[in-house]
C-alpha positions as CSV (number, residue, x, y, z in Angstrom):
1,X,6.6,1.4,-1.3
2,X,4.5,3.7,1.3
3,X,3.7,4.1,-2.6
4,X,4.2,7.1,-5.7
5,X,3.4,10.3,-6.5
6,X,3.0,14.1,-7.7
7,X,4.5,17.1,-7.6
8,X,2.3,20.0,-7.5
9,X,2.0,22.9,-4.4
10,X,5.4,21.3,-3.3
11,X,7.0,22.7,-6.6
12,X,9.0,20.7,-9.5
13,X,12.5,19.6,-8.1
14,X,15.3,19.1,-10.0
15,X,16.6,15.7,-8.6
16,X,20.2,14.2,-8.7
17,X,20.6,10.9,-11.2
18,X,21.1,7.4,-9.2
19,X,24.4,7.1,-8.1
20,X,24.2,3.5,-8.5
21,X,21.6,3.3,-11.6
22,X,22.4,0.6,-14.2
23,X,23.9,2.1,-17.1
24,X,22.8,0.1,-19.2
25,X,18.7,0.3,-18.5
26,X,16.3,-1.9,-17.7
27,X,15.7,-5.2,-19.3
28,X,12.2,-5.7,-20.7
29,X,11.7,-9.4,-19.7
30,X,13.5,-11.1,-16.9
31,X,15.4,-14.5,-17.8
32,X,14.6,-17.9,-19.5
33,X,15.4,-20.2,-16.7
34,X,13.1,-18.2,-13.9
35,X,9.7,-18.5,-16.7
36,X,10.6,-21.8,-17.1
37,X,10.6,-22.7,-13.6
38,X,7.3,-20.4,-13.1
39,X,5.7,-22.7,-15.3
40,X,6.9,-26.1,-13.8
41,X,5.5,-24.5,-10.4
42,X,2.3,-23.6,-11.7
43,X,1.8,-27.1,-13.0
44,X,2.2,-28.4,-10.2
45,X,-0.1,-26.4,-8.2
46,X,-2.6,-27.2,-10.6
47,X,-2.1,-30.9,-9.8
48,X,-2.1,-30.0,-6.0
49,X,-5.2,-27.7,-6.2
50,X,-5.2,-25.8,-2.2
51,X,-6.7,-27.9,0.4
52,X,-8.7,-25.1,1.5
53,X,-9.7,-25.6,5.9
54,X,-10.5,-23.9,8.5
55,X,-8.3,-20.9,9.2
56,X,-5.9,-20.0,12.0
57,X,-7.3,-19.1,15.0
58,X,-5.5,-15.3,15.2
59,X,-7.7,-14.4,12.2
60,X,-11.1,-14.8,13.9
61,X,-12.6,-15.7,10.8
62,X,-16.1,-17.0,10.2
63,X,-16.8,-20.3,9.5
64,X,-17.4,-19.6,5.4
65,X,-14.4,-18.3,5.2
66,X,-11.8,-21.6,4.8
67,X,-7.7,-21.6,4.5
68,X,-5.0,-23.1,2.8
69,X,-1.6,-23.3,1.7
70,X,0.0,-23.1,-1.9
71,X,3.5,-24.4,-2.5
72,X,5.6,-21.9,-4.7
73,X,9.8,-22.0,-5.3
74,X,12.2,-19.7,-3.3
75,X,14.0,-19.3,-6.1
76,X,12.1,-19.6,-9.7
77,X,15.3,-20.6,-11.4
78,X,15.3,-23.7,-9.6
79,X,11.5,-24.7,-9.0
80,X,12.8,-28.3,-7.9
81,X,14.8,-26.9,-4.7
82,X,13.3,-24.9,-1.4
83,X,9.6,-24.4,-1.4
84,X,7.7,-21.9,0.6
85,X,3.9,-22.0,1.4
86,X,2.1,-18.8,0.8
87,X,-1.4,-18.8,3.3
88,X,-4.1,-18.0,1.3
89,X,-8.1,-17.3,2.1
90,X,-11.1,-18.0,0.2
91,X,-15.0,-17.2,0.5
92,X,-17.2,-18.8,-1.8
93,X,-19.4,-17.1,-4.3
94,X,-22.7,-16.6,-2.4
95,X,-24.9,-17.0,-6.1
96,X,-27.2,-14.1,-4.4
97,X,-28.6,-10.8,-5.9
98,X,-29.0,-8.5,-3.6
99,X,-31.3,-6.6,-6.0
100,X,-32.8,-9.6,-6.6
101,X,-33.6,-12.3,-4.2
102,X,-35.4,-14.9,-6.7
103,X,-32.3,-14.5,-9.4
104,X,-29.2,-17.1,-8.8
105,X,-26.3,-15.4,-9.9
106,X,-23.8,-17.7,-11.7
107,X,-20.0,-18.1,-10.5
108,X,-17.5,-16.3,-12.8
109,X,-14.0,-17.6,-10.8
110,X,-12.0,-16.5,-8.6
111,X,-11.1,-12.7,-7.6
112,X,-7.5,-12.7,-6.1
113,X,-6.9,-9.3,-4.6
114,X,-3.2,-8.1,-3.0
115,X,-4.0,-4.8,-0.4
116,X,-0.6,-3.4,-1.4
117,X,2.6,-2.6,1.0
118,X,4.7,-4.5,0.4
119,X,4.5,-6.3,3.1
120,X,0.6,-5.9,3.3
121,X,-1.8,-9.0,4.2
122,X,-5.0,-9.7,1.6
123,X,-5.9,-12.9,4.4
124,X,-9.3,-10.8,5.8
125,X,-10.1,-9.4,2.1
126,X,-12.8,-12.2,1.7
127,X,-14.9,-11.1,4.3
128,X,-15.6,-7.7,2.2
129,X,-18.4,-9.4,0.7
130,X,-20.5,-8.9,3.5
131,X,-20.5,-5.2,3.0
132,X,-23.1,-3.5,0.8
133,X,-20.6,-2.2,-2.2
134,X,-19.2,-5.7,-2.2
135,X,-22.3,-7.7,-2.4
136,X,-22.7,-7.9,-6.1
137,X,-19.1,-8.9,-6.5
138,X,-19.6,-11.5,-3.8
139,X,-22.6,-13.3,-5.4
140,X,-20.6,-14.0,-8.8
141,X,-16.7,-14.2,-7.1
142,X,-14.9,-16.8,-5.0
143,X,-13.3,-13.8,-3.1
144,X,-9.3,-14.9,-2.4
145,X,-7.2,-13.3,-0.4
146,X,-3.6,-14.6,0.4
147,X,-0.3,-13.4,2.4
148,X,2.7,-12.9,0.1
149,X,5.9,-14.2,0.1
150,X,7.6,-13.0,3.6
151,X,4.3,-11.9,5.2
152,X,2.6,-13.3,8.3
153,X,2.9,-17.2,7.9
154,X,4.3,-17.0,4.3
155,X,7.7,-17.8,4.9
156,X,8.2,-14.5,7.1
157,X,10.3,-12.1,7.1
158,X,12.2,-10.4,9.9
159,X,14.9,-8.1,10.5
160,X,15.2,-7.6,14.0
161,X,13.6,-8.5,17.6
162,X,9.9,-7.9,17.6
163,X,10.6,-6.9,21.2
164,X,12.8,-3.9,20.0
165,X,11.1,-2.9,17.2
166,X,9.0,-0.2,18.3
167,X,10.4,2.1,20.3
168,X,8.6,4.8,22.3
169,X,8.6,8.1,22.3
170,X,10.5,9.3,19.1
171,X,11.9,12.7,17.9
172,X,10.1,13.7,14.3
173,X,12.6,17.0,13.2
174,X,11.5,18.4,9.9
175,X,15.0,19.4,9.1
176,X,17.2,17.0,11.5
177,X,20.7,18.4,12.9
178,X,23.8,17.0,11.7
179,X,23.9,14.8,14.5
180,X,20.2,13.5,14.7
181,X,21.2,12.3,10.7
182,X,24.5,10.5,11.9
183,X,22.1,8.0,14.5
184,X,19.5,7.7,11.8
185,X,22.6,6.4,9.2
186,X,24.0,4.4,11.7
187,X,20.4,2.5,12.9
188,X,19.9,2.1,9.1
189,X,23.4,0.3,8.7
190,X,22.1,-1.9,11.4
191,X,18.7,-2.8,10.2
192,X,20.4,-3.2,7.1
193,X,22.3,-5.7,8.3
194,X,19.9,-7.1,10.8
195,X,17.6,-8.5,7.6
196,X,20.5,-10.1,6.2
197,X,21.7,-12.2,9.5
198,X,17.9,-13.0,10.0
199,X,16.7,-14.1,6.9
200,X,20.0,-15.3,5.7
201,X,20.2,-16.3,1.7
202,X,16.9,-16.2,1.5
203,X,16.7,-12.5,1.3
204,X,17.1,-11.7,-2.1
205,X,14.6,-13.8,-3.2
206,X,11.8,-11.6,-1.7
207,X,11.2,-9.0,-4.5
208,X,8.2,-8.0,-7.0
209,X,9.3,-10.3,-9.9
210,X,8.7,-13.3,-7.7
211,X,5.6,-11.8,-6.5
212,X,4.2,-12.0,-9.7
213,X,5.4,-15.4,-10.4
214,X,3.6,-16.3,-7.2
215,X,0.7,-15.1,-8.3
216,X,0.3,-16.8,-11.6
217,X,1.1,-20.3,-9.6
218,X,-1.7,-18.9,-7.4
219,X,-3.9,-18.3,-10.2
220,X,-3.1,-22.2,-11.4
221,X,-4.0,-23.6,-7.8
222,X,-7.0,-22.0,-7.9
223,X,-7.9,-23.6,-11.2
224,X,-8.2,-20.7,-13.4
225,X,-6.6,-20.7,-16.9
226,X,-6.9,-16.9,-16.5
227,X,-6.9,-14.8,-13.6
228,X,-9.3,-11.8,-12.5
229,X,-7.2,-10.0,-9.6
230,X,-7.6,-6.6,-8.0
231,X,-4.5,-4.4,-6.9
232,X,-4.4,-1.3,-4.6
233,X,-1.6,0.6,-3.9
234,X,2.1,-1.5,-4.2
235,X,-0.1,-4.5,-5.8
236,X,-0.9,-2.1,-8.8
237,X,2.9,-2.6,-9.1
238,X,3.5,-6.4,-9.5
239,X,-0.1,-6.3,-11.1
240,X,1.7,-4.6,-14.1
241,X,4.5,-6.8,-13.9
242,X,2.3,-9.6,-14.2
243,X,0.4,-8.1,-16.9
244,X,4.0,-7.5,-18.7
245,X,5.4,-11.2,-17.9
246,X,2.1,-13.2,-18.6
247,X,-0.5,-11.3,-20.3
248,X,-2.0,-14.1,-22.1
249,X,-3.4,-15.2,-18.5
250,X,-5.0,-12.2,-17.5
251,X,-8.9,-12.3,-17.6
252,X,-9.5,-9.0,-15.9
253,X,-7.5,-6.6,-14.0
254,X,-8.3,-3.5,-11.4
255,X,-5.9,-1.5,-10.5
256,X,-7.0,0.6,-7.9
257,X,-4.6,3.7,-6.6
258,X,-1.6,3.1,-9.3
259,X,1.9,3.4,-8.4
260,X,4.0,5.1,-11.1
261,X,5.6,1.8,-13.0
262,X,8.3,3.6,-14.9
263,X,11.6,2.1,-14.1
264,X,14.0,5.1,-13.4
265,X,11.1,5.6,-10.7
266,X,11.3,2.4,-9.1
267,X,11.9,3.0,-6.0
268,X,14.0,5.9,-4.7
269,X,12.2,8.4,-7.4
270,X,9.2,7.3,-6.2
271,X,9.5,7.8,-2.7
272,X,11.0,11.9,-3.0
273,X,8.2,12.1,-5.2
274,X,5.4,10.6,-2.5
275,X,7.0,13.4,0.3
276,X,6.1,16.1,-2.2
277,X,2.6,14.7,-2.5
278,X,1.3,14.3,1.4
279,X,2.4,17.9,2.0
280,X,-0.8,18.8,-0.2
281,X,-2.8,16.4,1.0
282,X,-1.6,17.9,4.4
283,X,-2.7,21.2,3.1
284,X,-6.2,19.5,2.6
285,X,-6.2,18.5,5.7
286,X,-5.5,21.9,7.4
287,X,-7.9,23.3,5.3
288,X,-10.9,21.3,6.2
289,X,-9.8,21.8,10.0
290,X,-9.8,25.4,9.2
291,X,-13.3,25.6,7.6
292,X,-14.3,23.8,10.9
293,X,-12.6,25.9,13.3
294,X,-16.0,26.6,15.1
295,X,-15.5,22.9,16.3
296,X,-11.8,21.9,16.8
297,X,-10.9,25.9,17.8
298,X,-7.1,25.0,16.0
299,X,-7.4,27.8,13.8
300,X,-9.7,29.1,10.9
301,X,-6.7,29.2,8.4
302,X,-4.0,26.6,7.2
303,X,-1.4,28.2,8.5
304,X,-3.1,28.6,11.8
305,X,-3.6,24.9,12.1
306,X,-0.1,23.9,11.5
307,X,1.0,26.5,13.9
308,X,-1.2,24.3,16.3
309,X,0.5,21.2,15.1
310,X,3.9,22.7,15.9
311,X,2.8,23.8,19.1
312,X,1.8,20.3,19.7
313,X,4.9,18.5,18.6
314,X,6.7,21.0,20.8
315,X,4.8,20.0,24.0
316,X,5.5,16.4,22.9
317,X,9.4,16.9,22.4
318,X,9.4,18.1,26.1
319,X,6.8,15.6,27.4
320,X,5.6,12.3,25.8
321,X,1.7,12.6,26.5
322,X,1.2,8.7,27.8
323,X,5.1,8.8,28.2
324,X,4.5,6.9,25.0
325,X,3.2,9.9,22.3
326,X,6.5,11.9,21.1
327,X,6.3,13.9,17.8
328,X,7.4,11.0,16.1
329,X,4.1,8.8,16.8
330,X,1.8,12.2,16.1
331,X,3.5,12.5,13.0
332,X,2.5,9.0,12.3
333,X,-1.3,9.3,13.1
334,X,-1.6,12.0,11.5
335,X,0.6,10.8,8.1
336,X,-2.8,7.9,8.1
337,X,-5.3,11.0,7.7
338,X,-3.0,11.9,4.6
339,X,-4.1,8.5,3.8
340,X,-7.5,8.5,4.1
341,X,-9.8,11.0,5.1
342,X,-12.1,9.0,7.4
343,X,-9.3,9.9,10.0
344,X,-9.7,13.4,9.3
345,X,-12.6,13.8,12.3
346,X,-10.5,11.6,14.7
347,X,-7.1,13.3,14.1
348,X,-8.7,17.2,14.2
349,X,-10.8,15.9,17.4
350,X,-7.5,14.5,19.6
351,X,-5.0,17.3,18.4
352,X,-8.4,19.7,19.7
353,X,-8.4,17.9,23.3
354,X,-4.5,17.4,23.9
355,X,-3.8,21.3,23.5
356,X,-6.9,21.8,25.7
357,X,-4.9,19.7,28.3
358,X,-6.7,16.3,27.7
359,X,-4.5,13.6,25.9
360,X,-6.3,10.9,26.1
361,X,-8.0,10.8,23.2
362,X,-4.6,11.8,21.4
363,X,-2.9,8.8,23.8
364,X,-5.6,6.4,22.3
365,X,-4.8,7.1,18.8
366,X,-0.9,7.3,18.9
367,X,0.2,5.0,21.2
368,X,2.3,2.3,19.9
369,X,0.9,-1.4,21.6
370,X,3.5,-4.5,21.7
371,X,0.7,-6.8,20.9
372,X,0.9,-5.5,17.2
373,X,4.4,-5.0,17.6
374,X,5.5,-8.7,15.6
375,X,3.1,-8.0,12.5
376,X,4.4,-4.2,12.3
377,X,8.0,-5.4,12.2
378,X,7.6,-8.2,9.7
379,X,5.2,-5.8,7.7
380,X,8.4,-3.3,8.0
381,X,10.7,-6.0,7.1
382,X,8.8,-7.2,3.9
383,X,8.7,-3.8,2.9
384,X,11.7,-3.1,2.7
385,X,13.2,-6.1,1.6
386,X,11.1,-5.8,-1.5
387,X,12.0,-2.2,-2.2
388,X,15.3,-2.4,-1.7
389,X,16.0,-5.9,-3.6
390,X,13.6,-4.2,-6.3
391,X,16.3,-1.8,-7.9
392,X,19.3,0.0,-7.1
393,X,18.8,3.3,-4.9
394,X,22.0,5.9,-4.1
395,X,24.6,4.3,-1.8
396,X,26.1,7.7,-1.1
397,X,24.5,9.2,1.7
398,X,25.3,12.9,0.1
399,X,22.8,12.1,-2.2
400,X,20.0,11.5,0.0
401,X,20.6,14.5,2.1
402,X,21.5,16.8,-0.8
403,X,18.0,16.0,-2.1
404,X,15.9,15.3,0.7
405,X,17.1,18.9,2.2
406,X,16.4,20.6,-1.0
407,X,12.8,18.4,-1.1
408,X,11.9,19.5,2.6
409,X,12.5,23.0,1.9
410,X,9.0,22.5,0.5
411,X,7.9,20.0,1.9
412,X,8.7,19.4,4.8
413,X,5.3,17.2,6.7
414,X,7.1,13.7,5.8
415,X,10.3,14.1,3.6
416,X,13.0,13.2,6.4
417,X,10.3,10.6,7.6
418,X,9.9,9.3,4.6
419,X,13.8,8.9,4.4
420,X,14.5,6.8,7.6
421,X,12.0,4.3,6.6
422,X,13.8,3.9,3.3
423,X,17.8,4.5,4.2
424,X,18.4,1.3,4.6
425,X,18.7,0.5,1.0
426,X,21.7,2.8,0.5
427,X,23.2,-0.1,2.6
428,X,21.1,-3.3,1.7
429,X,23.8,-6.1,1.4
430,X,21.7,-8.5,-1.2
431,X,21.8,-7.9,-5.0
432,X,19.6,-6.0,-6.5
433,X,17.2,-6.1,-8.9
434,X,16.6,-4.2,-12.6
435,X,12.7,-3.1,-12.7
436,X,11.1,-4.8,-15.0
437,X,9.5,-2.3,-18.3
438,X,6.3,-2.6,-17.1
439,X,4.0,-2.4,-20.6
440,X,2.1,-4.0,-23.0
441,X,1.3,-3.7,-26.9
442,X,-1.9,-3.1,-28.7
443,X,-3.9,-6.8,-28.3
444,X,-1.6,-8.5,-25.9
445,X,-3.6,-7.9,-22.8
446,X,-7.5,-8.0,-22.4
447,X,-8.8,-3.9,-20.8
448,X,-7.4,-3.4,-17.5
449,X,-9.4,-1.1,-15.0
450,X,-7.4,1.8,-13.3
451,X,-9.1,3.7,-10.5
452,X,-7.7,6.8,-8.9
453,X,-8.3,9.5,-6.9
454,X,-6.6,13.3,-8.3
455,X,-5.3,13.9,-4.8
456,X,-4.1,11.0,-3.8
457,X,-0.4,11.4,-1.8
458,X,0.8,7.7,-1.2
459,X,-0.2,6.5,-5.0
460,X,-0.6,10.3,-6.5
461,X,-2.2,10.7,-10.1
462,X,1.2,11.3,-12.2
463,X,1.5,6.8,-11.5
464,X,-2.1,6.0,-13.0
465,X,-1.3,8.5,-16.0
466,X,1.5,6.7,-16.3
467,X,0.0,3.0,-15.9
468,X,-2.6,3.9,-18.1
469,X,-0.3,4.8,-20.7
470,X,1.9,2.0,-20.4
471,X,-0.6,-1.2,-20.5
472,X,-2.2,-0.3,-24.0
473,X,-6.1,-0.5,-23.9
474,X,-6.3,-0.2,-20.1
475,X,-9.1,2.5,-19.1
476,X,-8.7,5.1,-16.4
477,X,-11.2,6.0,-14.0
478,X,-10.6,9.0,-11.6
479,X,-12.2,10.4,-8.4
480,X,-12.2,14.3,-9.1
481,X,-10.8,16.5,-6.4
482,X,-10.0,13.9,-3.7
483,X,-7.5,12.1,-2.0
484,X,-8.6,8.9,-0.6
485,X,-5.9,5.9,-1.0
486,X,-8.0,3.4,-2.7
487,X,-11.3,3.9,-4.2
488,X,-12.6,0.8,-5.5
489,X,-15.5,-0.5,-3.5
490,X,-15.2,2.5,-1.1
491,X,-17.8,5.4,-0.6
492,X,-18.0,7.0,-4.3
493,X,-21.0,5.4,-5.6
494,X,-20.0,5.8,-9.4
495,X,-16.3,4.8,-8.9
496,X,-18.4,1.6,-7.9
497,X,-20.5,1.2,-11.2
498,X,-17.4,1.3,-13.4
499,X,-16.0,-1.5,-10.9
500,X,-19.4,-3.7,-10.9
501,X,-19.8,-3.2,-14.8
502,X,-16.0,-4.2,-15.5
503,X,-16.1,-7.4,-13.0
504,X,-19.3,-8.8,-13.8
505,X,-19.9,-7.8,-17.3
506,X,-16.2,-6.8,-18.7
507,X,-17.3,-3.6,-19.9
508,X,-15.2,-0.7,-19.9
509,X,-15.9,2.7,-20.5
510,X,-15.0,3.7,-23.8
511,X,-12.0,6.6,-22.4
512,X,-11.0,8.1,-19.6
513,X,-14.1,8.4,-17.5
514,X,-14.7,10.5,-13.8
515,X,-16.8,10.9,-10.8
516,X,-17.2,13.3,-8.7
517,X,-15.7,13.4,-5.3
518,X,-17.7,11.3,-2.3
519,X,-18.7,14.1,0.4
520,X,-15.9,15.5,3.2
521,X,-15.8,13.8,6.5
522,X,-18.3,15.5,9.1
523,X,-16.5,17.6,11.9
524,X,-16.6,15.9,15.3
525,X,-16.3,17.9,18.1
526,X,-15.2,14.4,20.1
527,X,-12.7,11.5,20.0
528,X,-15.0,9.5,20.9
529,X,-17.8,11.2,17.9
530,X,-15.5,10.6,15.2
531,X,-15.0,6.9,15.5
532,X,-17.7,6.6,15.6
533,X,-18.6,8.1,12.2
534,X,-15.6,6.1,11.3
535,X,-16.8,2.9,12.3
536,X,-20.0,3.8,10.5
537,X,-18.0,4.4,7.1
538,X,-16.3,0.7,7.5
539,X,-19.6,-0.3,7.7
540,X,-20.4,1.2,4.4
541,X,-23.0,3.6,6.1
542,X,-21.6,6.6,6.0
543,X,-22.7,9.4,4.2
């Protein structure tokens, strides 16, 4: 999912039931036949082990870091028919302390980690141990990244022509005429129905349950009898369903920005809940612009900045800046500084210059390029195969728009957005799945990790309360008063200690525990100024 969330500025909603919710509830545990065939798969990868190489030349990847491929079932209820290779990555412990240059640190395994999505790649994760907050985790971890089912060379997914996928300039109405709605419904129906004729039979099988199941055949290629794995975002999701199918194989488990696991969330819940969110992390955002009007000149209150927005998006609907930039692809880079606020200085500094008459910088940020433009479709395509197969959503489109209009009223930054990226599920034409009850009893799993940030609008706070409650003896660790969209191994120096002391020495802190918030951006008075301060955070040395 673009992920959870929270309802709090944007009000509490009373939202209609499923149309098309199973009566009947969830099951707890998915069927005999598919754990069965999860562990004839995981045998033999164990046998196979991954022939780790050197990696495809479109990753650009040093020389330690080395590739392979693990064989896993289509379908888990028959792990003897179709296989599909999942691409995965691997650096090797580097044994060195980087407080301590004499001291050889020994190897604890391997840490798989999943970036989220769905439809999100972990294949460049191993290079993080080159950064500063990494190193420690580096010295003791093989650091393993992998592309799921569907993504990149995994068996991809697609659902239409690269080619046509992005399209440029696009509208971005807050609250969409009658019309505008009818053309969004009817290229829905046919995305819908573009997945099915591309990816054929195969489509259903593309869903969180067997995510998990890949993973533990993962964990048994790698050699480990129990795995140590890191989630953000979506891969806190199938990281709770694989603590709930197989939590006698868990070693250690982060889970870092939590999506909201209960199953009458999963996934149309979720996503009304996630518009709500961004529009106070928009707030956020128009505040901090506001306290720094003496650079960006948009306005020194919220309500002044987003009358600059709307002034904006009204210049774009007459005239795409680029003739690529319409409303629809500012609304989109400025949805990523809802994200993260690294983007903040960027986003303030290019809105700034375009309503001063200079779009380049806004140009630079927003326009879409057609060299991305096969990864964004299958990452699109993933996505919404696995939400969609995941559990059933409304099928009547009065229940979208009765809620969504009521939800915009509100919030109204990314609600209708946030529904054309998920309508077509009200037309998906594979079964669907019942979520899985993600939870766990007292003893059954060993302390999980949960890292969050209060503000957070894709994975909001309400999901790691929840998580935290659901996997007994799992620990929560949040990032007072900010917003950022994963935390672990990021810029909060104690969010960092809880996640060094858990991986290396399994210790937990003894309840809920919190940090203060890393420091707000810096204001740059330039494009060109803020990436660079951005560049400087990736690099870990930003203030």
């Amino acid at each position: 999912m673009k992920a959870a969330a929270l309802y709090s500025a944007a009000g509490s909603l009373l939202l209609t039931s499923l149309a098309a919710a199973p009566a009947d509830g969830a099951p707890r545990l998915p069927g005999a036949p598919e754990l069965r065939g999860t562990a004839v798969a995981a045998a033999r990868a164990r046998a196979a082990g991954i022939d780790f190489g050197k990696c495809a030349a479109e990753l650009k990847a040093p020389g330690s870091m080395r590739c392979g491929t693990v064989s896993v079932p289509l379908d888990y209820a028959h792990p003897e028919g179709k296989q599909i290779k999942l691409t995965v990555s691997r650096v090797r412990a580097t044994h060195k302390d980087p407080r301590n240059s004499k001291r050889k640190v020994p190897r604890q395994g391997s840490l798989v980690y999943n970036p989220g999505g769905p439809g999100g790649s972990g294949m460049l994760f191993p290079l993080v141990g080159t950064r500063p907050e990494w190193k420690r985790i580096a010295a003791a971890y093989d650091l393993v990244g992998y592309a799921p089912r569907g993504v990149e060379r995994s068996s991809p997914l697609s659902c239409v022509d690269p080619k046509n996928f992005i399209k440029a300039p696009t509208q971005s109405p807050t609250h969409p005429s009658e019309q505008y709605k009818q053309q969004r419904i009817a290229q829905a129906k046919a995305y819908a129905q573009g997945c099915a004729e591309r990816s054929g039979s195969k489509l259903e099988f593309y869903n969180s349950v067997n995510n998990a199941r890949d993973l533990d055949v993962l964990r048994a290629a790698l050699g480990e009898d129990r795995l140590t794995f890191m989630g953000a975002s979506y891969g806190t999701y199938f990281g709770g369903v694989y603590a709930t199918l197989f939590p006698g194989h868990v070693r250690r488990m982060v889970l870092d920005s939590a999506v909201n696991p209960d199953q009458t969330k999963v996934w149309y819940r979720n996503n009304l809940d996630q518009s709500a969110a961004f529009e106070d992390r928009w707030t956020d955002f128009r505040e901090w612009i506001a306290r720094h009007d003496d650079v960006y000149r948009l306005g020194d209150t919220a309500v002044k900045v987003q009358a600059s927005y709307d002034t904006a998006r009204g210049r774009l609907a007459a005239k795409a800046a680029g003739g690529k930039v319409g409303p629809g692809q500012l609304q989109s880079t400025f949805l990523t500084a809802g994200y993260y606020d690294d983007f903040w200085a960027s986003r303030a500094a290019a809105l700034a210059a375009y309503l001063k008459g200079d779009a380049k910088p806004l140009v630079r940020l927003a326009a879409p390029s057609q060299e991305t433009a096969a990864d964004a479709e299958n990452g699109n395509a993933v996505y919404t195969a696995v939400e969609c197969n995941d559990a059933a959503w409304p099928t009547d489109w009065k229940v979208w728009d009765r809620d969504n209009t009521q939800l915009a009223r509100v919030a109204p930054f990314e609600t209708w957005d946030n529904v054309w990226m998920n309508l077509p599920c009200a037309y998906w034409p594979a079964p669907r799945q019942r979520p899985v009850d993600v939870r766990t009893g007292p003893g059954e799993l060993p302390g999980v990790l949960i890292l969050a940030a209060e503000r957070d609008a894709a994975t909001p706070y309400a999901g790691a309360l929840e998580m935290n409650r659901r996997l007994s003896g799992s620990v929560l660790v949040t990032e007072r008063d900010a917003g950022t969209h994963g935390i672990g191994g990021g810029r909060n120096q104690c969010v960092n200690a809880y996640l060094d002391a858990y991986l290396l020495e399994g210790r937990l802190p003894g309840r809920r525990a919190a940090c203060a918030p890393h420091p707000e951006p810096r204001p740059e008075a330039t494009a060109d100024g803020a990436s660079k301060q951005l560049r400087d955070s990736l690099k870990g040395k930003s203030a």
